[in-house]
N, C-alpha and C positions, 0 to 999 in steps of 0.2 A: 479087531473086535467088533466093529459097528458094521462096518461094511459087506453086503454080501457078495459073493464071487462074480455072479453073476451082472451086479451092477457097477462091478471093476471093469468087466471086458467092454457092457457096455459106454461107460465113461471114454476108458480108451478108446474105444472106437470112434467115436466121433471126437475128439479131437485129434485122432490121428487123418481123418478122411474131410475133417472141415474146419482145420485151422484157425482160417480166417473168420468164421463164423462164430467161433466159440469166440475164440476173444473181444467179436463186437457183442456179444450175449453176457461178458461176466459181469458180475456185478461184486464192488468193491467190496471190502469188510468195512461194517458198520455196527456202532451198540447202538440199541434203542431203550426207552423206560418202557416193562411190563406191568400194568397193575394186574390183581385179581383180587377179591373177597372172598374172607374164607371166617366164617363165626361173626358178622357182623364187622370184622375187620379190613378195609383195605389195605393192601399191601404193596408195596412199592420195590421192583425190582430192576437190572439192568441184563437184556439179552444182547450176548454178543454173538455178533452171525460176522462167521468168517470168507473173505473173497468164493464166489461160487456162480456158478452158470444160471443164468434168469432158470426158475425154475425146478433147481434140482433141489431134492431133499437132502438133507446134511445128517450126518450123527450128531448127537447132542446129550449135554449132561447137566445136570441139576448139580450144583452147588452150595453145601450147606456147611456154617459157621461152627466154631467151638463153645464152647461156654461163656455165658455172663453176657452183658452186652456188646458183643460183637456185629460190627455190621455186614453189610451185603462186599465190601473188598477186605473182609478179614482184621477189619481195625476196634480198637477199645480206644477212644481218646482218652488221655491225649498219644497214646501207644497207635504209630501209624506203621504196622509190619506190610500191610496191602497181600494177605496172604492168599488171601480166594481171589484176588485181582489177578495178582502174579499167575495161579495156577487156573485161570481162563485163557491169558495170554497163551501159557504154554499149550492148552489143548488146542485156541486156535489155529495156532501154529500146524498144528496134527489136522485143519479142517475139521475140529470138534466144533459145533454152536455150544453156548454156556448158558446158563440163566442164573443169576446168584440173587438175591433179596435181603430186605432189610425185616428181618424176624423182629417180634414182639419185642418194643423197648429200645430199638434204635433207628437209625437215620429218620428217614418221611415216614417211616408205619409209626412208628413210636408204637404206646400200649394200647393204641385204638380201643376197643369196644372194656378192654382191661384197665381204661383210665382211672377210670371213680374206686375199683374196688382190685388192685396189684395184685393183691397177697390171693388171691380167686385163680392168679395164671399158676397150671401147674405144665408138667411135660407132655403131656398128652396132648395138650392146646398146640403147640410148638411138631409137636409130631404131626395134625391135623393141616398147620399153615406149611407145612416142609410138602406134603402129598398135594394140599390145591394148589403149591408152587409147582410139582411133578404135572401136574395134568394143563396147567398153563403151557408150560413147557411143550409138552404131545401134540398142545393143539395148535402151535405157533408154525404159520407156512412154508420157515425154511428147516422147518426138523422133521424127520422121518421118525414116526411112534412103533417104529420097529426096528429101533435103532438106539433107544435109551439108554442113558448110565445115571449113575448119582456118586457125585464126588463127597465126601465127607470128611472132615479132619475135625478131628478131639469129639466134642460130645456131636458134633455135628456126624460125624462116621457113625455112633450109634443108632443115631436116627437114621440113616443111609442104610442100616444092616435091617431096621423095624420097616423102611420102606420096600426094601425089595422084596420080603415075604409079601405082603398087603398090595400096591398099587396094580393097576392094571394099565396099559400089558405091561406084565414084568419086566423090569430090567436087563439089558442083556448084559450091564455089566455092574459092578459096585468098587470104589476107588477108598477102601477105610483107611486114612492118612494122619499116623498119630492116634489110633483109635482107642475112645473108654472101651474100653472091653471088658471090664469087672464093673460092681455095683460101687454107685459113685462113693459110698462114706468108705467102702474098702480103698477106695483110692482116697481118699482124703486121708483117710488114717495112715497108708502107709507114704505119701507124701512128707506128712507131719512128722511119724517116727522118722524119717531118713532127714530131717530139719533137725530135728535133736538129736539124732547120732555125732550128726554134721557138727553142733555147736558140743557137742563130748568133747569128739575129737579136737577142737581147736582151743579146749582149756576152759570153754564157756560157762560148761554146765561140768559137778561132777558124774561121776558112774550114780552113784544113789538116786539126787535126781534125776537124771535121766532116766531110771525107772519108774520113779513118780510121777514124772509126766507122760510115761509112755502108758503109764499102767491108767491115768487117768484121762489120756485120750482113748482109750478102748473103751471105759467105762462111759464117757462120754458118746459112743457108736450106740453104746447099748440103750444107752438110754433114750436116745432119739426113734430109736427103730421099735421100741416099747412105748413110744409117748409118753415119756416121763419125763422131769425138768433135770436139766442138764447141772451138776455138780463138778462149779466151773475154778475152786477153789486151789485147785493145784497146776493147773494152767495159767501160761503167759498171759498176759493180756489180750494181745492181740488176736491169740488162739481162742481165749474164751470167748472174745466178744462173734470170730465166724461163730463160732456151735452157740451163740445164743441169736445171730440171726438167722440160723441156720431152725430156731425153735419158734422163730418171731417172722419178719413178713413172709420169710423163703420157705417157709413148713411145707405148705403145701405141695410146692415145685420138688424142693430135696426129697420129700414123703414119695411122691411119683415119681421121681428118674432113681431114687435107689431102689425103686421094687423093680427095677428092669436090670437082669441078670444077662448081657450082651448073646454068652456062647448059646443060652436056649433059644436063642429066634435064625440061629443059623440053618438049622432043619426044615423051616419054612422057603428057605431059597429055592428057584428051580434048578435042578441039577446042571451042570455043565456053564452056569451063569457064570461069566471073568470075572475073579475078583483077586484086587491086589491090596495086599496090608502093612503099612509100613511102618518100622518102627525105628527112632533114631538113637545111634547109641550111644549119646551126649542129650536123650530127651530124660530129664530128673522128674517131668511131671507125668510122664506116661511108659517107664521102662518095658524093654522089648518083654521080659519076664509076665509083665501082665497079659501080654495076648496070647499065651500059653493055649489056656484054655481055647479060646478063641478060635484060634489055628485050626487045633486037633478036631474044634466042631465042624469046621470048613469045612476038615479033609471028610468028613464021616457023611457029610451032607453032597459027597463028589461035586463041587463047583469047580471048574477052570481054574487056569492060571493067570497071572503070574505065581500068584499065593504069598506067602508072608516073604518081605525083602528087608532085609535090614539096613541101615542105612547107615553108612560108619562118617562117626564125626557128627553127623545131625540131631541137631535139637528138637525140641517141642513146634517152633515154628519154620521149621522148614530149613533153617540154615545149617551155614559149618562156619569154621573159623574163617576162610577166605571170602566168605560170603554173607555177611551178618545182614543184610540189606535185601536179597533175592534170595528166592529157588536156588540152596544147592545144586551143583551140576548130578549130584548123585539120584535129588528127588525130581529133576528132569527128564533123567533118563527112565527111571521108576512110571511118571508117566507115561513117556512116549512109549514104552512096551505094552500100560496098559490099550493105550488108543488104537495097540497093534498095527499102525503102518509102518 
């Protein structure tokens, strides 16, 4: 994927003609801290550059987090999955460089220039700090800017889909891992309904209710997407109280990332760009069914392969049953095809 033919023959060539050379020339893998300022904010990230020869330029990927406060190794405390940790490691492995960060609201950036006034941060902010993270990245001396990817999982892949239309130079490839791919209250909604199917089926709820609350979690979509007050009366508790801070400090941010419709910004990509989408099929909060649409856009926009992988047995964060701690061996391998070596 990153690599061109040309500077395959010549890599081999010189280690095959000056052995001893190369190996006094490599230099180890090492992470360094990135900053850069993007709106008045600095940001704090962690670039992983893997073992490589004094000199040479590497492929590299930008790595971006899920929803909510997630940080730069894929963690929400007290929840420590290390899921964009884990999948740096893997692309190292591949001789990918990484750069991942600590987006608005967690680790060292916290809400920087967002402090005094939260409810001001919408997705568009977060889309702008995800691109001056991309061009960090370009300008960093052990990565070739002719060589870019962006790994993305959960809402973090949609922004991964919005960057590679928009940054320059284009992506040569895009990694959507777990991807939103439908507008966020459509997945909220049908999260929720498949929550109360769920509690049907286990004697929780009757059938009636369970209409009642399905009927008044749509009515509750609408109303947000209409800015009108949320009629929260026939909902759970804990259901009411998202869709009212969903009306309350989050308006803004939910207001912008639901008017982003994933599959339209696939026609922005440049043709033949690699892109792999993967979806797991023990993931309850992103089922493979939602990137339907998604896909079909890909196909229509002719971008590369892999293309949509399913992932059997995996979840939302990347595991299976054997593996509730790490990278599935399934969503390793999913990498290592994207990195193409």
């Amino acid at each position: 994927m990153f690599l061109r033919p040309a500077a395959v023959v010549v890599a081999l060539a010189v280690v095959t003609a000056t052995p001893a050379a190369a190996s006094t020339a490599s230099v180890p893998a090492a992470d360094r801290e990135v900053v850069f300022t993007v709106d008045g904010t600095t940001t704090y990230g962690t670039l992983h550059v893997p073992a490589h020869r004094a000199g040479q330029r590497l492929p590299a990927a930008l790595l971006l987090p899920g929803s909510g406060p997630t940080d730069r190794d894929g963690n929400q405390p007290p929840a420590a999955p290390n899921t964009l940790a884990q999948v740096a490691d893997a692309l190292g492995r591949d001789r990918v460089a990484t750069l991942r960060f600590d987006k608005y609201g967690t680790g060292r950036t916290g809400l920087g220039a967002y402090r005094d006034h939260p409810e001001a941060l919408d997705y568009p902010a977060f889309v702008r700090q995800a691109a001056a993270a991309y061009e960090s990245l370009r300008d960093q001396p052990e990565t070739d800017p002719r060589a870019l990817a962006v790994v993305g999982h959960s809402e973090g892949a949609m922004t991964a889909l919005l960057l590679g239309g928009t940054v320059h130079p284009r992506p040569t490839g895009l990694a959507l891992l777990q991807p939103q791919a439908i507008r966020l209250l459509d997945l909220v909604a049908l999260q929720l309904h498949g929550q109360i199917a769920e509690a049907t089926r286990q004697g929780q709820l009757t059938p009636e209710q369970q209409r009642t609350m399905d009927a008044a979690v749509d009515a509750a979509v609408t109303a947000l997407r209409e800015h009108r007050p949320v009629d929260t009366a026939d909902l759970p508790p804990v259901v009411a109280q998202l869709f009212l801070a969903f009306q309350g400090p989050s308006a803004r941010f939910v207001d912008s990332d639901d008017a982003v419709y994933p599959p339209d910004h696939a026609s922005a990509l440049r043709p033949r760009t690699r892109v792999l989408l993967t979806c797991g099929t023990n993931d309850v909060q992103v089922p493979c069914s939602t990137t339907d649409a998604l896909t079909t856009a890909l196909h229509r926009a002719h971008v590369g392969g892999p293309g949509r992988v399913p992932l059997s047995g995996v979840d939302h964060l990347l595991h299976d049953a054997d593996h509730p701690d790490t990278l599935a061996p399934a969503v390793l391998d999913a990498l290592h095809r994207f990195a193409g070596r």
